[in-house]
C-alpha positions in Angstrom: -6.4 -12.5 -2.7 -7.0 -12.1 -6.5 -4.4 -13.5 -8.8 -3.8 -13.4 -12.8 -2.3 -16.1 -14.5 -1.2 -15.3 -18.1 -0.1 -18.6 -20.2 -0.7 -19.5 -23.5 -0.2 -23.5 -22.9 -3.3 -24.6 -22.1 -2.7 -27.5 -20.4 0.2 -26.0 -18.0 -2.9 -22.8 -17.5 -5.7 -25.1 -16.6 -3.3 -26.4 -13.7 -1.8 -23.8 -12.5 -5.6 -22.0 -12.6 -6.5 -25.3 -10.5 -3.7 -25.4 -7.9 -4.4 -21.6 -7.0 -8.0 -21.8 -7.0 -7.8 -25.1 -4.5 -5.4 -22.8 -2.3 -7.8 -20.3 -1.9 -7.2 -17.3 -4.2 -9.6 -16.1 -6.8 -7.8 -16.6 -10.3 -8.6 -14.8 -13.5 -6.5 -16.4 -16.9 -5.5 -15.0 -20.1 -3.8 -17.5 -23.3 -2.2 -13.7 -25.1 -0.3 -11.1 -24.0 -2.9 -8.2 -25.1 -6.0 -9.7 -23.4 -3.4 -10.4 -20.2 -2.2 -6.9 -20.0 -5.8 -5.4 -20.3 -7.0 -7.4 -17.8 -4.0 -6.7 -15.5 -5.1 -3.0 -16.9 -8.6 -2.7 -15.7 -8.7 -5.2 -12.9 -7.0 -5.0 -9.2 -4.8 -8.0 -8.9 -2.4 -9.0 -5.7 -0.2 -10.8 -7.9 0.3 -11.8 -11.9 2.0 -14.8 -13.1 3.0 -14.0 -16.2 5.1 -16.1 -19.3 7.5 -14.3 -21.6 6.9 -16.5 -24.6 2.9 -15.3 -25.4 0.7 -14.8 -28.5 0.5 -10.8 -29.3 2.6 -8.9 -27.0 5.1 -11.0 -25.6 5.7 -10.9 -21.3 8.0 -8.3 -21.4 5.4 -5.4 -22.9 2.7 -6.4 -20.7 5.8 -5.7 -18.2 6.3 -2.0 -19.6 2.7 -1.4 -20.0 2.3 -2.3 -16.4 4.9 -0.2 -15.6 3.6 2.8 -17.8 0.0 2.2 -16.2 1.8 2.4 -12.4 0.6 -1.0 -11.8 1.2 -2.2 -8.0 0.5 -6.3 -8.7 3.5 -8.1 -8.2 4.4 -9.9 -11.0 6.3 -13.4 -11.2 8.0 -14.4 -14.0 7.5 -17.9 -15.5 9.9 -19.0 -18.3 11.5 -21.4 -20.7 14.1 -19.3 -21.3 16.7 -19.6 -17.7 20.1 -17.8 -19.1 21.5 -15.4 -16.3 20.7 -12.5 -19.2 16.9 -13.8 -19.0 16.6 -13.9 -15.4 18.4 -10.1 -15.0 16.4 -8.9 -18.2 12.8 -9.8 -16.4 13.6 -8.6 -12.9 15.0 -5.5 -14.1 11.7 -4.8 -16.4 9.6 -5.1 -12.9 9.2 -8.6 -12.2 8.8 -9.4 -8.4 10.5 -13.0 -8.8 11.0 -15.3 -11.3 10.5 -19.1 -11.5 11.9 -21.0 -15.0 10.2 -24.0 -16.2 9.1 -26.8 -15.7 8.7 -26.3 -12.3 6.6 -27.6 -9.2 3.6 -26.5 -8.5 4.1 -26.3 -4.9 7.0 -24.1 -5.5 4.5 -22.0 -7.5 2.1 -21.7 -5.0 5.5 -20.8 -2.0 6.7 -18.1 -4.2 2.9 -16.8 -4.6 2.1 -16.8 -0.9 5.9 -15.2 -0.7 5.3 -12.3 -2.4 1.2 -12.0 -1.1 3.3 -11.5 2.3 5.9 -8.9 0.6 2.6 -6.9 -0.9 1.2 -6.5 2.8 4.9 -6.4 4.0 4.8 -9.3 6.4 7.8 -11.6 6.0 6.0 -14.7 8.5 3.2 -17.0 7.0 1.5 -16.2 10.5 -1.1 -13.4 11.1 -2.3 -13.0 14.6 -4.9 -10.4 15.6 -5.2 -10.6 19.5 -6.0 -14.5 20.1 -6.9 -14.7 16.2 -4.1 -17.1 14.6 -4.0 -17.4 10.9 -1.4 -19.9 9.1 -1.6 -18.4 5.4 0.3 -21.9 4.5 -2.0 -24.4 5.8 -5.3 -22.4 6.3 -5.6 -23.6 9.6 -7.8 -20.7 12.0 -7.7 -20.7 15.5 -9.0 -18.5 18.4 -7.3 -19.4 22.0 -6.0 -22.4 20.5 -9.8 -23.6 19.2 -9.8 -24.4 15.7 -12.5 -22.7 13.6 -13.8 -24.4 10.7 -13.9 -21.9 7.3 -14.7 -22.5 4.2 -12.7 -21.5 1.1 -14.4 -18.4 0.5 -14.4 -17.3 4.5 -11.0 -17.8 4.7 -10.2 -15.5 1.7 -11.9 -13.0 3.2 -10.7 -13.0 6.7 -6.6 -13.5 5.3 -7.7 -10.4 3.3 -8.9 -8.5 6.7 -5.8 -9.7 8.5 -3.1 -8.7 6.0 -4.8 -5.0 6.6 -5.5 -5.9 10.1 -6.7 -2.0 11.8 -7.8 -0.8 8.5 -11.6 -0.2 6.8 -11.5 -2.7 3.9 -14.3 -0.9 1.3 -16.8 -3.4 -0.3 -15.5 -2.9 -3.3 -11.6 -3.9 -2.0 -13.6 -6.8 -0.6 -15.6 -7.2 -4.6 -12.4 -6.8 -6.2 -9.7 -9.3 -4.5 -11.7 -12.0 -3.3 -14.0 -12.8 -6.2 -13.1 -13.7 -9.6 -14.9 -13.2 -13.1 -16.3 -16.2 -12.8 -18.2 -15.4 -9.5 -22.1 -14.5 -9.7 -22.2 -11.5 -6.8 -25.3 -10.7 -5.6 -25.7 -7.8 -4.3 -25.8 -8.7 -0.3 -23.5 -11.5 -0.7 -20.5 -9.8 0.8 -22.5 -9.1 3.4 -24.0 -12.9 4.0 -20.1 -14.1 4.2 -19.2 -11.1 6.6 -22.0 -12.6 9.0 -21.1 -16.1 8.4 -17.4 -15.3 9.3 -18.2 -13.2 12.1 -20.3 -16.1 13.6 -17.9 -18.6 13.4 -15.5 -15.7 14.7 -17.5 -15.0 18.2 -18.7 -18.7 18.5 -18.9 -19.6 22.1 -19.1 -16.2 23.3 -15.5 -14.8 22.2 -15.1 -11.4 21.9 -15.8 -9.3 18.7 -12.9 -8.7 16.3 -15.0 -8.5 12.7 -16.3 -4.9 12.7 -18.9 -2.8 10.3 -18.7 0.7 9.7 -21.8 0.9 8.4 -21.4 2.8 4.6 -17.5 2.5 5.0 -16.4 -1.3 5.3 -15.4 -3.6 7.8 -12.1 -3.5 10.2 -10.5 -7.0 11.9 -8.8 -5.5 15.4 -9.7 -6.2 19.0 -10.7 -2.6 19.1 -14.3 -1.3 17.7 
């Protein structure tokens, strides 16, 4: 899943940038309100977290823009300012949720996974795919009650297959909410992680789930 994060205090963006990146998203970040709102513009993002108080356009325009653009990212609020009035204001311009600072940043990263499960309207931090078991909390991956070992970037892209478990997911869906601008893609390596995945998937002998259309995508279901 790909997520914005637009703050201009550096210090509170380079952790926040950190925490998500550790929990497996790919991040993007933006210090002013017009670079925010142009990435948010020309980029396909799960979810923004976005400050009111920002050089340029404040939170609230890159809001409207958003709006006026028919943006689908959620967006969560993050806020010094925690009057009633605020909190109406910034959920009635669009926002998905809104968190007031200082706040933890394990609450952060609940109300993200929260609203990643609203986006692919699943209200349970649990994804199971036949004897597939995904915890989007902990990360732990298990097939028959055999844990499979993922790395970071593996398990992005199979909580990306689940959450559109039955579908063709496009290499380019893949390109564009897994991988981050700082990511150097070559131009197979979408397809060296689908093979690593599916391998670690089917060790053993398990059945397939990981599927290729070839020239379309790749489907996670217990049916070809």
């Amino acid at each position: 899943m790909r997520v914005l994060v637009i703050e201009d205090y550096q210090p509170l963006r380079a952790a926040v940038v950190a925490a998500i990146g550790a929990a497996g998203f790919a991040v993007d970040a933006s210090d002013n309100g017009d670079e925010g709102a142009w990435y948010a513009k020309v980029n396909a993002y799960d979810l923004i977290v976005l400050d009111l108080g920002l050089p340029g356009i404040d939170g609230m325009e890159v809001l409207r823009r958003m709006h006026n653009d028919s943006n689908q990212a959620h967006v969560l609020i993050t806020s010094a300012k925690d009057t009633l009035a605020d909190r109406v204001a910034g959920l009635d311009a669009g926002a998905d949720d809104y968190l007031a600072k200082p706040y933890a940043v394990e609450e952060l990263l609940a109300r993200i996974r929260a609203l990643v499960r609203r986006k692919y309207q699943r209200k349970q931090p649990i994804l199971e795919i036949a004897d597939l078991r995904i915890d989007s909390v902990t990360h732990e991956v298990s097939r028959g009650g055999d844990l499979i070992d993922l790395t970071p970037r593996e398990y992005a892209l199979l909580e990306l297959l689940a959450h559109r478990s039955g579908e063709l997911v496009s290499r380019q869906d893949i390109r564009e909410r897994i991988y981050d601008f700082r990511t150097d893609l070559g131009s197979n390596v979408i397809d060296v992680y689908i093979g690593y995945l599916r391998r670690k998937l089917e060790d053993g002998g398990r059945s397939r789930l990981l599927h290729t259309k070839r020239g379309h995508g790749y489907r996670l279901g217990d049916q070809p």
